[in-house]
matplotlib code that plots the C-alpha trace (Angstrom):
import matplotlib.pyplot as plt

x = [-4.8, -9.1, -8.0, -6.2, -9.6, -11.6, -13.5, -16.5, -14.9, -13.2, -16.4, -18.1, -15.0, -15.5, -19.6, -19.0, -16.6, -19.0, -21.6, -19.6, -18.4, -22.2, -23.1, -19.8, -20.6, -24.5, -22.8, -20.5, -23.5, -25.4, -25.3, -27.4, -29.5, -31.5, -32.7, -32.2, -30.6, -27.3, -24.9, -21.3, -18.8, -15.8, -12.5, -10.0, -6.9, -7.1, -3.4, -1.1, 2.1, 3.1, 0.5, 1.8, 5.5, 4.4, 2.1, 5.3, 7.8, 5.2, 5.8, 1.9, 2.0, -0.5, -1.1, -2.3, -4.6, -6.2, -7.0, -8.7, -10.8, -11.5, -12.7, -14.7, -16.3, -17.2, -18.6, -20.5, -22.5, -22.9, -24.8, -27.7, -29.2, -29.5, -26.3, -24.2, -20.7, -19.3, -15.1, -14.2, -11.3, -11.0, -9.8, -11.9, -12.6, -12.9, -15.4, -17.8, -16.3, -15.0, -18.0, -18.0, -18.1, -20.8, -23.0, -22.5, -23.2, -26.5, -27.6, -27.0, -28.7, -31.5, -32.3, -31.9, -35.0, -36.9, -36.9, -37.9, -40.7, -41.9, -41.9, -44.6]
y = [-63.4, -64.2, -66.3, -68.5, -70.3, -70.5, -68.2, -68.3, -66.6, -64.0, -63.3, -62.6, -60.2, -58.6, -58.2, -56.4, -54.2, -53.3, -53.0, -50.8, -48.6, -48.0, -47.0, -44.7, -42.7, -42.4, -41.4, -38.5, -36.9, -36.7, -33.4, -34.6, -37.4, -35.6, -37.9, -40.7, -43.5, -44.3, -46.2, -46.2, -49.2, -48.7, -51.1, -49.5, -51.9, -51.1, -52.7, -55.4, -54.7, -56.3, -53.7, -50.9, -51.6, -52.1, -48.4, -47.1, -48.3, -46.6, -43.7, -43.8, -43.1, -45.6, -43.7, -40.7, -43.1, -44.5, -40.9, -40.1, -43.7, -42.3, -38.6, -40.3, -42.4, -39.6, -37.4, -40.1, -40.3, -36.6, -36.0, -37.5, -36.0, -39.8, -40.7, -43.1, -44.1, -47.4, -47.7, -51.2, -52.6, -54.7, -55.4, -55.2, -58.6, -59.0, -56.2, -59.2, -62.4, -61.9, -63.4, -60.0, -57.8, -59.7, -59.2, -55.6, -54.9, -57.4, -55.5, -52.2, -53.1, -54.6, -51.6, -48.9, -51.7, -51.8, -48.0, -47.7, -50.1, -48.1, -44.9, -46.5]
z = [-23.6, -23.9, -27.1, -25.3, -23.7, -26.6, -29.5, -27.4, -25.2, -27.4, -29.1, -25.8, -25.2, -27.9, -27.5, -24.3, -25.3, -28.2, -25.6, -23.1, -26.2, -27.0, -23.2, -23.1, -26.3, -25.1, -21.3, -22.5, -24.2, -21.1, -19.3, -16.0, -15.1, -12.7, -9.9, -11.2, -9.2, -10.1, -8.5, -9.0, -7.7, -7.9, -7.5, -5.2, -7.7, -11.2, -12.4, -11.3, -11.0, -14.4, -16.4, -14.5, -15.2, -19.3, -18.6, -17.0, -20.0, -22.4, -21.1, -18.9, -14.7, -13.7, -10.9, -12.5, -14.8, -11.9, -10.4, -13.6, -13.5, -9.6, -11.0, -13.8, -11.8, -9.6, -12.2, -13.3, -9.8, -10.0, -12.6, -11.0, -7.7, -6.8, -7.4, -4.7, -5.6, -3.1, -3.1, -2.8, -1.9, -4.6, -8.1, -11.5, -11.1, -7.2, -7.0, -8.0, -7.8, -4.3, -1.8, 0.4, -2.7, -4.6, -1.4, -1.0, -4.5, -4.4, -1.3, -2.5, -6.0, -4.0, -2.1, -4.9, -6.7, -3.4, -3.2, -6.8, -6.5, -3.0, -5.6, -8.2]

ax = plt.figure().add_subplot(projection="3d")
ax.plot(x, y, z, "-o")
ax.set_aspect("equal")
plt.show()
């Protein structure tokens, strides 16, 4: 539990979901971004085995809620005609504090800026 480190931390928590909230309601009104780049990463582990098991006593398949994370995250790439979407064997943490992941998102993100600032 985030208020187990500190309120600083908790309030941080809370700010980003506030934050991700905000980008999610502006997201689902979109209908297309046209061609603009957008890139998708996307973590190939979305529970440990305890959240599944709690998901599963609920009632929840985990599976099936990581297929629609999958197809969201897919349909989110689509809408633009610039969208790239990178699968990544990792977890919603790993995908950027694992050394091999943080470089391949760096990279990508550096080239998607290079390319932009070769457009203007």
């Amino acid at each position: 539990m985030l208020t187990n480190y500190s309120g600083d931390v908790y309030r941080m928590f809370l700010r980003e979901n506030e934050l991700t909230n905000d980008v999610l309601k502006r997201a689902g009104k979109a209908k297309a971004l046209d061609s603009l780049p957008v890139l998708v990463f996307t973590a190939t582990e979305q529970y440990k085995e305890s959240q599944k098991e709690k998901y599963r006593k609920s009632g929840i398949d985990p599976e099936k809620q990581v297929q629609l994370w999958f197809d969201m995250q897919k349909e989110l790439k689509e809408l633009s005609s610039n969208g790239k979407q990178m699968i990544m064997n990792a977890s919603h943490g790993t995908i950027i504090t694992k050394k091999e992941n943080a470089d391949a998102i760096n990279k990508e993100i550096l080239l998607l800026a290079e390319s932009i600032g070769k457009k203007n």
